[in-house]
GUKE-548289 format. One record per atom (N, C-alpha, C): residue number from 1; residue in one letter; atom name; x, y, z. Coordinates in Angstrom, 1 decimal, decimal comma, padded with zeros to 4 digits, m for minus. Example, Ala and Ser with C-alpha at 12.3 -4.5 7.8 and 13.67 -1.06 7.14 Angstrom:
2
resi/resn/name/c1/c2/c3
1/A/N/013,2/m005,7/007,8;
1/A/CA/012,3/m004,5/007,8;
1/A/C/013,2/m003,3/007,8;
2/S/N/012,8/m002,2/007,1;
2/S/CA/013,7/m001,1/007,1;
2/S/C/012,9/000,0/007,9;
This chain:
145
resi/resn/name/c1/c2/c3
1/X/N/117,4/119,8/130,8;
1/X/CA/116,1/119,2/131,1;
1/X/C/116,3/118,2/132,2;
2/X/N/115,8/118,1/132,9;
2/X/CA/115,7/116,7/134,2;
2/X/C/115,5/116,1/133,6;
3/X/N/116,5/115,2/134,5;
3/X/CA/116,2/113,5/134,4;
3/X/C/115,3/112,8/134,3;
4/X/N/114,4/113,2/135,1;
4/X/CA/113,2/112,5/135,3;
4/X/C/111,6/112,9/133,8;
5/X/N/112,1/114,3/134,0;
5/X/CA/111,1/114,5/132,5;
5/X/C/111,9/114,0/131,7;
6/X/N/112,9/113,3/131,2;
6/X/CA/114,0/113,1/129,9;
6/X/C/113,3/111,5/129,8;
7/X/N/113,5/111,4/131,1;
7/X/CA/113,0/109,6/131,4;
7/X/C/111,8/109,5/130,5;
8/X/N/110,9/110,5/131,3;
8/X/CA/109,4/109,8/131,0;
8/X/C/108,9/110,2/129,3;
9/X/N/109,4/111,2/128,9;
9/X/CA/109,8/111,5/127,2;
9/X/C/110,0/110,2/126,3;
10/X/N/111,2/109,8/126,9;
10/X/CA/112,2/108,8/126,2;
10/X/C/111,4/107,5/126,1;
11/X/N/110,5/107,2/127,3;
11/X/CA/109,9/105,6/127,9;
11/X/C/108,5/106,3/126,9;
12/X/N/107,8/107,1/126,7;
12/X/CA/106,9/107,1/126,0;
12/X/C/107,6/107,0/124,1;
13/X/N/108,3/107,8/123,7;
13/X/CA/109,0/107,4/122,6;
13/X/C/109,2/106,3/122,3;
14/X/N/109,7/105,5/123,1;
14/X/CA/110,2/104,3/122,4;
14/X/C/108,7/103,2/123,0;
15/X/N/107,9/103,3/123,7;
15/X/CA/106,4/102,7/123,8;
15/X/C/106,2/102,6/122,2;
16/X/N/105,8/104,2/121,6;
16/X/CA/105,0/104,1/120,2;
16/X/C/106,0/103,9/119,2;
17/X/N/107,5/103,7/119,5;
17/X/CA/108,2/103,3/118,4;
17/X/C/108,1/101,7/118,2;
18/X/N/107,9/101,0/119,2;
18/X/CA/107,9/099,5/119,5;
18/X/C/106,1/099,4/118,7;
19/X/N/105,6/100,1/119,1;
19/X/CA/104,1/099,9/118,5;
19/X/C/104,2/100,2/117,4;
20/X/N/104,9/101,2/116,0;
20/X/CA/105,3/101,6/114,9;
20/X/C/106,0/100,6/114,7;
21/X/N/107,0/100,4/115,1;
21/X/CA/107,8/098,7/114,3;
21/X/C/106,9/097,7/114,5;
22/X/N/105,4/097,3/115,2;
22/X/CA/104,9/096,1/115,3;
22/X/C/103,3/096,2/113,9;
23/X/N/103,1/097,7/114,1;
23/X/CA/102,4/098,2/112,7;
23/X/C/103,1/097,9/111,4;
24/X/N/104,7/097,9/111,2;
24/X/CA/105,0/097,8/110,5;
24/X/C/105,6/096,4/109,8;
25/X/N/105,8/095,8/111,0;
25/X/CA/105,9/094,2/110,7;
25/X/C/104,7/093,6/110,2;
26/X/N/103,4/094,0/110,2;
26/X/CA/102,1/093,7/110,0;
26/X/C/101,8/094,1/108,5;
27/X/N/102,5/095,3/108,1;
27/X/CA/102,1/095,3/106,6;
27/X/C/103,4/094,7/106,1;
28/X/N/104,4/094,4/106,6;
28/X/CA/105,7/093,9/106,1;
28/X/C/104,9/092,5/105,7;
29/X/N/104,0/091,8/106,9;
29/X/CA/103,7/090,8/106,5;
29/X/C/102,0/090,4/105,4;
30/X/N/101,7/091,5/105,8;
30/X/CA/100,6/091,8/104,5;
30/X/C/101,0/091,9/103,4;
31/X/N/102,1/092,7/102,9;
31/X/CA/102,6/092,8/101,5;
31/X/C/103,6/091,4/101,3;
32/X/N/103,4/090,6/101,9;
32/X/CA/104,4/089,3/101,8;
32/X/C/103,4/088,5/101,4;
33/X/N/102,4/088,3/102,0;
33/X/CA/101,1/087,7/101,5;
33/X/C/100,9/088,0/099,8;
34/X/N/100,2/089,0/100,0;
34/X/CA/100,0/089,7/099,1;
34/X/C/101,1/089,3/097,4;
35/X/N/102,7/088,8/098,0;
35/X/CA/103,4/088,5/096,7;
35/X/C/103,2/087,6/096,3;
36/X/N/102,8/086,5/097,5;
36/X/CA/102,8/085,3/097,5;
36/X/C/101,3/085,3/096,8;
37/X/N/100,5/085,9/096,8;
37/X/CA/099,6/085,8/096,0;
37/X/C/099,5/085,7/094,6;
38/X/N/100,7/087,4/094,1;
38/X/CA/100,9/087,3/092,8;
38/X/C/101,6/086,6/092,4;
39/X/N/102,3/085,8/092,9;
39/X/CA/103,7/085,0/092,3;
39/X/C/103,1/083,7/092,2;
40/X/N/101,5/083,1/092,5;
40/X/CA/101,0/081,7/092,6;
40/X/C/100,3/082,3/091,2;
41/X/N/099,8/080,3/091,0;
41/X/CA/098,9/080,5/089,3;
41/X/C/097,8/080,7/090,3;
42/X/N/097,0/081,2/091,5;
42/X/CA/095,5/081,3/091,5;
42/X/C/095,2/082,3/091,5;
43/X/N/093,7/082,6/092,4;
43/X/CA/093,3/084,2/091,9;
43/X/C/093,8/084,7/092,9;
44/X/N/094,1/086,1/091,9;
44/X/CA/094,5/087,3/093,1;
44/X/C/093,0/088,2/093,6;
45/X/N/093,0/088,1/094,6;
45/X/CA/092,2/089,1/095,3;
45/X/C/092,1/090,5/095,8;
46/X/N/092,4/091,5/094,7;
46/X/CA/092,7/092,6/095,6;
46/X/C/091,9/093,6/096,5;
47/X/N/090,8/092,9/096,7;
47/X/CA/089,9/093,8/097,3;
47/X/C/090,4/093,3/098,9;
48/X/N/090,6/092,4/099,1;
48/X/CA/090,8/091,9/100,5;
48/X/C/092,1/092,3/101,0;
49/X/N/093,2/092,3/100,0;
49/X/CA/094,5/093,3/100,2;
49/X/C/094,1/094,7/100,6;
50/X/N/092,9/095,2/100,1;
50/X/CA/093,2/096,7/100,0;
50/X/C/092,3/096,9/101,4;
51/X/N/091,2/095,7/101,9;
51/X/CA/090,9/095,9/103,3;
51/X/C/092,2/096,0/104,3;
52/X/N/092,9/095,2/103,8;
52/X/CA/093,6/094,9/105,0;
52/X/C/094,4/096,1/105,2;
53/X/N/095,0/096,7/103,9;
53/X/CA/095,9/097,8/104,4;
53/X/C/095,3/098,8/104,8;
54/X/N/093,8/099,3/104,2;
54/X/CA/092,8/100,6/104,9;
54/X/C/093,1/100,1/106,3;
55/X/N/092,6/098,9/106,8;
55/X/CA/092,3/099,0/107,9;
55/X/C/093,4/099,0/109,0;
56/X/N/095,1/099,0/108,3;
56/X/CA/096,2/099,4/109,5;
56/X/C/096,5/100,9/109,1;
57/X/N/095,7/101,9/107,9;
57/X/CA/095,6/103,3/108,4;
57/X/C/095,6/103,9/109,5;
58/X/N/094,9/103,5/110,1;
58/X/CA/094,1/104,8/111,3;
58/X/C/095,5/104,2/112,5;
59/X/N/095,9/103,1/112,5;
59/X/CA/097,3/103,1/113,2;
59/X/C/098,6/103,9/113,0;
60/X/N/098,9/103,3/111,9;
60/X/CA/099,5/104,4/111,3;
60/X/C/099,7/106,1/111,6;
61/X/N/098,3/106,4/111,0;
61/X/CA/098,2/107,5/110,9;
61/X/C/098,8/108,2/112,4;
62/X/N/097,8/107,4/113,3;
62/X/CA/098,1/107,6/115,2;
62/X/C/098,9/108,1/115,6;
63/X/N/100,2/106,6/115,4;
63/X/CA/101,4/106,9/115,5;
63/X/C/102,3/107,7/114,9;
64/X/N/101,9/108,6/113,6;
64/X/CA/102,7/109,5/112,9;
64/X/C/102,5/111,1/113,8;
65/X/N/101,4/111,0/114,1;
65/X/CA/100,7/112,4/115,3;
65/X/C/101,2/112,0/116,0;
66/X/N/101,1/111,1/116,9;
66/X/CA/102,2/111,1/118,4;
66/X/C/103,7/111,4/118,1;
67/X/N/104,5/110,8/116,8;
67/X/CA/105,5/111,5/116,5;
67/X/C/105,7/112,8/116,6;
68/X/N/104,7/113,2/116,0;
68/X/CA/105,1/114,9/115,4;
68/X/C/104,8/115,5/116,6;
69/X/N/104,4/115,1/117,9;
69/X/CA/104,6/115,7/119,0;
69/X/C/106,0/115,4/120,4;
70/X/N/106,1/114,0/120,1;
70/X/CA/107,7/113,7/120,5;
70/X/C/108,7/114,4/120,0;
71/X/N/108,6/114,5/118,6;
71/X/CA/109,9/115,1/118,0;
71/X/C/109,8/116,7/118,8;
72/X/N/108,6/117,6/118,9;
72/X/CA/108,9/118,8/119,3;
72/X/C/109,4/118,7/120,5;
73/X/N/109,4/117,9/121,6;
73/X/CA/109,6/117,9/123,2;
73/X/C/111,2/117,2/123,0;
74/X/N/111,4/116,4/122,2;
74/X/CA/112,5/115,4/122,1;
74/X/C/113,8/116,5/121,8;
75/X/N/113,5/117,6/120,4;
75/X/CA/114,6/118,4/120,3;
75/X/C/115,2/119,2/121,3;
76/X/N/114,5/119,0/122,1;
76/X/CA/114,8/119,8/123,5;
76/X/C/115,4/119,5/124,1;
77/X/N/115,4/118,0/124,2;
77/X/CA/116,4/117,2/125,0;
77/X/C/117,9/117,5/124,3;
78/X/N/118,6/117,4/125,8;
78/X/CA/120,0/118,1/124,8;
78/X/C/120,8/116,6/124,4;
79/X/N/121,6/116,6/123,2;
79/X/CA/122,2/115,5/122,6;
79/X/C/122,5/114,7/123,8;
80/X/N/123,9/114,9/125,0;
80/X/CA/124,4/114,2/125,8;
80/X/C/123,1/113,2/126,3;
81/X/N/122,0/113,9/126,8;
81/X/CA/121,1/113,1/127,1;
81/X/C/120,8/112,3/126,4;
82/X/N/120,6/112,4/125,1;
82/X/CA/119,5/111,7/124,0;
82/X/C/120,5/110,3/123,5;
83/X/N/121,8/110,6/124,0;
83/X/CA/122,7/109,4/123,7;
83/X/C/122,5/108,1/124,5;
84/X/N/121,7/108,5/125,8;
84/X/CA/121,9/107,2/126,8;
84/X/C/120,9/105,9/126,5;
85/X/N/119,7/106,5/125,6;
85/X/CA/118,6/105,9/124,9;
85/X/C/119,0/105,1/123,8;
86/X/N/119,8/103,9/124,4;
86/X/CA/120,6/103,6/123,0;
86/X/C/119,3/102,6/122,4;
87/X/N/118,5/101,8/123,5;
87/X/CA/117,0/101,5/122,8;
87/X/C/116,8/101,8/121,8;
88/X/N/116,2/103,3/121,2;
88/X/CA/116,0/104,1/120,5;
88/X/C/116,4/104,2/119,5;
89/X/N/117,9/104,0/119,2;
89/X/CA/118,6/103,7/118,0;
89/X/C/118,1/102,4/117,3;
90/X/N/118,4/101,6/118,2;
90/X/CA/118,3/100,3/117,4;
90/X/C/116,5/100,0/116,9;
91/X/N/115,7/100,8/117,5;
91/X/CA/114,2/100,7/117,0;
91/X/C/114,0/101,5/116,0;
92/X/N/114,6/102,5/115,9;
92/X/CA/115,1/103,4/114,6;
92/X/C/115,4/102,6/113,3;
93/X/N/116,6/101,7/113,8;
93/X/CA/117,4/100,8/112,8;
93/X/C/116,0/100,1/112,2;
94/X/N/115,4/099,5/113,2;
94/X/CA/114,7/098,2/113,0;
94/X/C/113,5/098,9/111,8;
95/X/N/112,8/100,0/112,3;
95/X/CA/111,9/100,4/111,6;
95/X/C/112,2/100,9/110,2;
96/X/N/113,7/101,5/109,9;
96/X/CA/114,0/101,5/108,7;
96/X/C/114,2/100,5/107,9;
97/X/N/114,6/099,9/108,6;
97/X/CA/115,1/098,3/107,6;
97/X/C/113,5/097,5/107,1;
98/X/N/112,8/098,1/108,3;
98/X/CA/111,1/097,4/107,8;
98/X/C/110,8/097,9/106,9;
99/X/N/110,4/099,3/106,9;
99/X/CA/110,0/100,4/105,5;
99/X/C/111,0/099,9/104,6;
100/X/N/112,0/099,7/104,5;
100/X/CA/112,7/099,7/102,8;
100/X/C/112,3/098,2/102,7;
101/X/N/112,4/097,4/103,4;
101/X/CA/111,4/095,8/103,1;
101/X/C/110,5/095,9/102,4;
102/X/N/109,1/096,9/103,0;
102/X/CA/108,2/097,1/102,7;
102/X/C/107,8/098,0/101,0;
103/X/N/108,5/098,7/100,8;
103/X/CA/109,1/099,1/099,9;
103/X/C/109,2/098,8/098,5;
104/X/N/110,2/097,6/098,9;
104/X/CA/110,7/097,1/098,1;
104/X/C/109,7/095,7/097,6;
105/X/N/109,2/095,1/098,5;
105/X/CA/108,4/094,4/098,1;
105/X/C/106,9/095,1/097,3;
106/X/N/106,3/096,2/097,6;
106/X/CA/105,4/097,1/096,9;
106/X/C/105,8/097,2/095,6;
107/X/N/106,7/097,5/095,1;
107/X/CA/107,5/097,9/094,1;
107/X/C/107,0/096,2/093,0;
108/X/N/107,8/095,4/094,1;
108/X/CA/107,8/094,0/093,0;
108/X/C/106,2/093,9/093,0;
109/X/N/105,5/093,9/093,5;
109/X/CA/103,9/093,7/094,0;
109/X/C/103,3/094,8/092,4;
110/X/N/103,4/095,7/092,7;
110/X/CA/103,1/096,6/091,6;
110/X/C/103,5/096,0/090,2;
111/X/N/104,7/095,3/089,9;
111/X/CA/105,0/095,0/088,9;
111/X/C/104,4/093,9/088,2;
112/X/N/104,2/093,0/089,3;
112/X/CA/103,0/091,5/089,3;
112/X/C/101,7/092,1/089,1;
113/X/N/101,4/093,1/089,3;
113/X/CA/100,0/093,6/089,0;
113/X/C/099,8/094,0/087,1;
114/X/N/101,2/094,6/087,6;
114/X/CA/100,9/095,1/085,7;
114/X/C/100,6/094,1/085,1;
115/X/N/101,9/093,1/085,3;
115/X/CA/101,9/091,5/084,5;
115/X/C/100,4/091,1/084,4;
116/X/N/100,0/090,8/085,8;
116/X/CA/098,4/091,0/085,8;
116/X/C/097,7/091,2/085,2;
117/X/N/097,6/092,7/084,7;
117/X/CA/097,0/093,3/084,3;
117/X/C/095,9/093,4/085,4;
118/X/N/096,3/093,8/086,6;
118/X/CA/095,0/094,5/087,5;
118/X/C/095,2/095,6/088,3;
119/X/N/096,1/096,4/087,6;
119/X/CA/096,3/098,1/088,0;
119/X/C/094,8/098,4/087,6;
120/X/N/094,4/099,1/088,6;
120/X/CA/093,2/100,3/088,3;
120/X/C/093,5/101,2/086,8;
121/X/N/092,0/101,0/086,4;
121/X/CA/091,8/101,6/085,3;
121/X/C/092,6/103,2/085,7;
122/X/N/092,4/103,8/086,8;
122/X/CA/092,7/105,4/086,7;
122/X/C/094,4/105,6/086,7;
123/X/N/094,8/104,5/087,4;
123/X/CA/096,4/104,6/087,7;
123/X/C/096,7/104,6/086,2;
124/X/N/096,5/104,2/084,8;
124/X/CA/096,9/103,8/083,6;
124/X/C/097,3/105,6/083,0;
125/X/N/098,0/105,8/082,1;
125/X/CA/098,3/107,2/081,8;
125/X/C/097,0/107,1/080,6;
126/X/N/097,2/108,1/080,1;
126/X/CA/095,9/108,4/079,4;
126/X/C/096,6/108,1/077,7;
127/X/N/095,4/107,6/076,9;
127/X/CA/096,1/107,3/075,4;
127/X/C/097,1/107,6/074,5;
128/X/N/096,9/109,4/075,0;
128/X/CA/097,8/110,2/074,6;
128/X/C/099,5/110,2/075,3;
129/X/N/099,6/109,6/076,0;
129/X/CA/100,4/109,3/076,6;
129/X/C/101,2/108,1/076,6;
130/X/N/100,2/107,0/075,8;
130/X/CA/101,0/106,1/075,5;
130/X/C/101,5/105,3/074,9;
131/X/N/101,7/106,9/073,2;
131/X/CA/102,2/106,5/071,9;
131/X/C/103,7/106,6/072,8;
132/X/N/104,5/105,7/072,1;
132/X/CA/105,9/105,7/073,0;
132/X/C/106,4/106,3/071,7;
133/X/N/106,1/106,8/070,4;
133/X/CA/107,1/107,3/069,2;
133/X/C/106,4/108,8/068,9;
134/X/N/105,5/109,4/070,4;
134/X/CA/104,8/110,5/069,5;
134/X/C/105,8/111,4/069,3;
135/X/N/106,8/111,9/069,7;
135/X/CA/107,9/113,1/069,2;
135/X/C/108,7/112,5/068,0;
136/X/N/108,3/111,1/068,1;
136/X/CA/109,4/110,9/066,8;
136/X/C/108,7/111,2/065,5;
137/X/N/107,5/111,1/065,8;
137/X/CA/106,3/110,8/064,5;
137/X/C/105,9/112,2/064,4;
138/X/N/106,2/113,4/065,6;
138/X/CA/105,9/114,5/065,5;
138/X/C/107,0/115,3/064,6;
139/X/N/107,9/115,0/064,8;
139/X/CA/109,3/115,6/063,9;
139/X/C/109,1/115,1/062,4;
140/X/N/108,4/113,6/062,5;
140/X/CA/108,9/113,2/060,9;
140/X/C/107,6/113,9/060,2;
141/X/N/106,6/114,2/060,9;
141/X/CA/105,2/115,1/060,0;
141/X/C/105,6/116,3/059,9;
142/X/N/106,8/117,1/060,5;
142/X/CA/107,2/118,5/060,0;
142/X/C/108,2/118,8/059,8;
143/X/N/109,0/117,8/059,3;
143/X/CA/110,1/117,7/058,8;
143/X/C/110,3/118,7/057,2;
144/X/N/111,0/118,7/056,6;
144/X/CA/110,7/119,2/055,2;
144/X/C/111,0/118,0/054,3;
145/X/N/111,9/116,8/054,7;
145/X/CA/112,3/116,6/053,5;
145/X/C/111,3/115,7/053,1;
């Protein structure tokens, strides 16, 4: 592939990966909020949490389409070339390390919610699901002795 299309490939990739790590410092720092919410004695608000992250969807989402069209033009590019973009790696680096942040903080966030008690009614498993002895209690009703 030329240089010059490799160039202009590479300079648009790393445009929406810089814009993808700056989407994702935004919910890095929404879900940071957000702990700091649950982890205070006052109220939690989750309707205002759940605006804020609807409304960095449609970014997201953007930038996952413009991916899935880089990656087809990018495989093209042959390895030797794709090495000189060392940019690229390290925005790679950066955006992983944001997502497993992000991640990981969701995770604790979810768990503050149970504590809570403000998981959505639907997320809950259903009653039948939440004897925690029903196999044990099923064996001992057909047991013989």
């Amino acid at each position: 592939m030329k240089d010059a299309l490799v160039n202009e490939v590479a300079d648009a990739l790393i445009h929406d990966l810089r814009a993808f790590a700056g989407v994702c410092e935004d919910i890095l720092a929404l879900a940071t909020r957000e702990h700091l919410a649950l982890s205070g004695e006052g109220d939690y608000l989750p309707l205002e949490f759940y605006q804020e992250r609807k409304s960095l969807l449609p970014d997201v989402e953007g930038l996952l389409q413009k991916f899935r069209s880089h990656r087809a033009v990018w495989q093209q590019v042959p390895p030797t070339q794709r090495e000189q973009f060392k940019e690229m790696k390290s925005l790679f680096q950066n955006i992983q390390g944001l997502v497993s942040r992000v991640m990981q903080l969701d995770r604790e966030n979810q768990q503050a919610m149970l504590k809570r008690g403000v998981v959505p009614v639907k997320h809950l498993p259903s009653t039948t699901r939440q004897q925690p002895h029903f196999v044990a209690d099923l064996y001992r009703r057909n047991s013989m002795s």
